[in-house]
N, C-alpha and C positions, 0 to 999 in steps of 0.2 A: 452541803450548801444548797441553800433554795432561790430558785433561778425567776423571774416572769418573766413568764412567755405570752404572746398573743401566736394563734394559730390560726391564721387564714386560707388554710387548705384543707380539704379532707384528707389529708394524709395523717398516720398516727403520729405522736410527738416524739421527735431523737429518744434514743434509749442506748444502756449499754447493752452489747449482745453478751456479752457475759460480765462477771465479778470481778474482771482482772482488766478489762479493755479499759484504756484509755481515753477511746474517742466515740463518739455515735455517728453514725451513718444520717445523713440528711436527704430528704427526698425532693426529688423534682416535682413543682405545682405549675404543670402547663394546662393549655385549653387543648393543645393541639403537638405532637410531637415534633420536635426538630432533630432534623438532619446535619451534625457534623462532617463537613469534606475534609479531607487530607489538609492538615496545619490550618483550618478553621477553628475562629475559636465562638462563643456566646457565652451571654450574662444567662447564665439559669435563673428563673425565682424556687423561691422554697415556700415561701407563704409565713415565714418563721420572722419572731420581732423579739427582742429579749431586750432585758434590764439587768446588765452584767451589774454587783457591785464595785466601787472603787477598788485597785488596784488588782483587777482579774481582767484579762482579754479573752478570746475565743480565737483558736483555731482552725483555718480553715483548709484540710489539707487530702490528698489524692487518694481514692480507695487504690489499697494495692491489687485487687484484682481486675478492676477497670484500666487500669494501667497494665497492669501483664496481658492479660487477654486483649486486649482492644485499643491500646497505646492513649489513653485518654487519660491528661491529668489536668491538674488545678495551675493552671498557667501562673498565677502570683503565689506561688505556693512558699511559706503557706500565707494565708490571705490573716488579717486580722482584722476582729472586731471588739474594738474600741471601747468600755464603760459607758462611754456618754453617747455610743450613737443609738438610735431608736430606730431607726429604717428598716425594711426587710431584708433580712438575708438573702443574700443573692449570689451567685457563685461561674468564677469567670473560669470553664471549663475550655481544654483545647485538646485538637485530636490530632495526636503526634505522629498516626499509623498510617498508610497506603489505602486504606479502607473506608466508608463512607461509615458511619456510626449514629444511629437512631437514639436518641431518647426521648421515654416515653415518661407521662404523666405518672410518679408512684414509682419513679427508678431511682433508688439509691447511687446519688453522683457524688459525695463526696464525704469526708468525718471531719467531725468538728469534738477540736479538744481543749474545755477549758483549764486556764491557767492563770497562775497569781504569777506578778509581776512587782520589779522594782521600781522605781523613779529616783533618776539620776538628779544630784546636786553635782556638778562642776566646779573641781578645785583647782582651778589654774596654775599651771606650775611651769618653770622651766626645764625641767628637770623629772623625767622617770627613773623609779628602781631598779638595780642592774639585777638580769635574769641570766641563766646560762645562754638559751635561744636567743636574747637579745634581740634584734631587728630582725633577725631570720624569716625568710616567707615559705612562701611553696613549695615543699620538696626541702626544705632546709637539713633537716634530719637526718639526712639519707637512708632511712632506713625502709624497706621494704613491706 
């Protein structure tokens, strides 16, 4: 699938790091780096603008090693982006850890992974199909 992109950063364009990934790493377009405190969060920019087709959204979701090493993830995780919006990607990063946490212009802060999507029609009913779980919630199962 062929994506437009506007890139307003000098950073290179998302890529898969390898044939099997699912997501690309997206980079931070600052003038100046910012400092995360403990349960701080900020809107990152990325400088990225895309023109999803109908019925695909965008992914916006936590590098797992930002997160293990450094407790920092995608506070709306995951975040979505929409077909019809145009605006910059932007990414609401938060810092979960004890530690203050710098990022800098060109630092891979999160993945983005597209995907195709349904759209629901609503069939009003009074009545749902009987399942074994039924209304069961949390923990229903018991199983381990």
């Amino acid at each position: 699938m062929r994506v437009k992109v506007i890139n307003k950063s000098n950073n290179s364009l998302p890529e898969y790091a390898t044939s099997y990934s699912a997501g690309m790493d997206l980079r931070a377009n600052l003038n100046e780096p910012i400092t995360l405190k403990p349960l701080e969060r900020a809107l990152i920019p990325t400088g990225l603008f895309i023109e999803l087709p109908a019925g695909y959204e965008a992914q916006i979701r936590p590098r797992s090693g930002l997160a293990v090493k450094h407790g920092i993830s995608v506070l709306n995780s995951p975040g979505t982006i929409d077909a019809d919006y145009r605006g910059e990607i932007r990414v609401v990063l938060v810092n979960l850890s004890n530690d203050e946490f710098v990022i800098n212009h060109g630092e891979r802060i999160c993945q983005m992974v597209v995907a195709q999507h349904s759209t629901v029609e609503w069939d009003e009913s009074i009545e749902l199909g009987k399942t074994v779980r039924g209304a069961g919630g949390f923990g229903h199962t018991g199983k381990h």
